[in-house]
C-alpha positions as CSV (number, residue, x, y, z in Angstrom):
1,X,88.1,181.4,-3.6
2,X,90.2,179.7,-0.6
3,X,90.4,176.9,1.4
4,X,88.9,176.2,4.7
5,X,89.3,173.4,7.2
6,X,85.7,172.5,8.4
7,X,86.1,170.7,11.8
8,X,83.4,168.5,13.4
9,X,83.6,167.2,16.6
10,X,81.3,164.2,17.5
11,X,79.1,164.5,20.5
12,X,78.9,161.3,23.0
13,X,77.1,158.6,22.0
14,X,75.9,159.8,18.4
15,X,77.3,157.0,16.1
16,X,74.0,155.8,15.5
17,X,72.9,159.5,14.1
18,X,76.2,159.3,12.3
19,X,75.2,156.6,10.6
20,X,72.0,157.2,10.0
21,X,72.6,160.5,8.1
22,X,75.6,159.6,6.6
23,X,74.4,159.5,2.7
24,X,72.8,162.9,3.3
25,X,76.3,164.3,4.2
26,X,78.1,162.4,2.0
27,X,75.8,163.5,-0.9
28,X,76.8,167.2,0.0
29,X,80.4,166.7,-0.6
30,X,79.8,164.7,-3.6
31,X,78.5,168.1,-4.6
32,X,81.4,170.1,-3.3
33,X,83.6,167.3,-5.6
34,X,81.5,167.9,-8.8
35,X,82.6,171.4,-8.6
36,X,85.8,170.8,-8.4
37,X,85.9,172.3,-4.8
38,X,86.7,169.5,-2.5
39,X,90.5,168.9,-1.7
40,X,89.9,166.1,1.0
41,X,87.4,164.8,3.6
42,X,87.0,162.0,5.7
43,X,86.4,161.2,9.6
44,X,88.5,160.7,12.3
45,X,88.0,157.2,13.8
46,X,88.0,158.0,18.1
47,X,90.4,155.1,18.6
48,X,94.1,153.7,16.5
49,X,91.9,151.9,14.1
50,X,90.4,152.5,10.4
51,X,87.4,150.8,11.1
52,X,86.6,152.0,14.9
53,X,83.5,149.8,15.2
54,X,81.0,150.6,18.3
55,X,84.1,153.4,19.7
56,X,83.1,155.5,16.8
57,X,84.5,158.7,15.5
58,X,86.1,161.7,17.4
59,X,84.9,163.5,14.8
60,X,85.0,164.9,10.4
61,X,87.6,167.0,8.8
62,X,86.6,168.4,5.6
63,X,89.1,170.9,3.4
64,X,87.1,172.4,0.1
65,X,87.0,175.8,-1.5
66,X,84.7,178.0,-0.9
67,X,84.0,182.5,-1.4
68,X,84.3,183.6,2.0
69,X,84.6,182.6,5.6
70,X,81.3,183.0,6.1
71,X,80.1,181.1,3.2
72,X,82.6,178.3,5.0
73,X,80.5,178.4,8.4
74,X,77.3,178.5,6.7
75,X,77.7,175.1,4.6
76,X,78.7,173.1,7.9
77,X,75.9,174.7,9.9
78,X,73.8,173.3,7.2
79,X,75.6,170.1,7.3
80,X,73.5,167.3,8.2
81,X,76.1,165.8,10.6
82,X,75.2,169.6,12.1
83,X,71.7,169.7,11.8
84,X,71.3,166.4,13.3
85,X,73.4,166.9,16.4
86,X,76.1,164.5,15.6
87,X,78.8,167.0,16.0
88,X,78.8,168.7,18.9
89,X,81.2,171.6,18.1
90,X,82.6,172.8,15.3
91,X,85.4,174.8,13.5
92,X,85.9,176.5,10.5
93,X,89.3,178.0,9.9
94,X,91.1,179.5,6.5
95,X,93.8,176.8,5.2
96,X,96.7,177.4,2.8
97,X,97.2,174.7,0.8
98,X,101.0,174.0,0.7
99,X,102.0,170.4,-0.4
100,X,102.1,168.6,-2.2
């Protein structure tokens, strides 16, 4: 097992579908947390704010274990912040876990 950082980018205008599917996605890392696989996740507000209001998110970050690459891409693609076009790219990368 290693880490990967799963990157989401928001497309224009999708904080509605954001929120609308939110429990869906958050219910899938709750899973990720049960097994013990979840480091840290959490979006990234689009302006110097915690709580962005109508400007939204830029975007998720999400750092979990998981088999493979591929097994990485697969579980975002399957994401419902995917599915349902609220990100409009997105990344998956290997991440070494350093500090703390």
């Amino acid at each position: 097992m290693m880490f990967y950082a799963l990157i989401g980018e928001d497309a224009p205008d999708s904080l509605e579908t954001r929120m609308a599917v939110r429990p869906a996605h958050l219910a899938r890392l709750q899973n990720l947390k049960d097994e013990g696989r979840l480091l840290l996740a959490g979006p990234m507000p689009a302006i110097d704010a915690l709580e962005p209001g109508p400007a939204g998110f830029a975007g998720s970050l999400v750092v979990a274990e998981f088999a493979s690459l591929k097994e990485a891409e697969e579980w975002l693609a399957n994401d419902p912040y995917t599915v349902q076009g609220v990100f409009a790219r997105t990344t998956v990368r290997p991440f070494r876990k350093v500090l703390p």
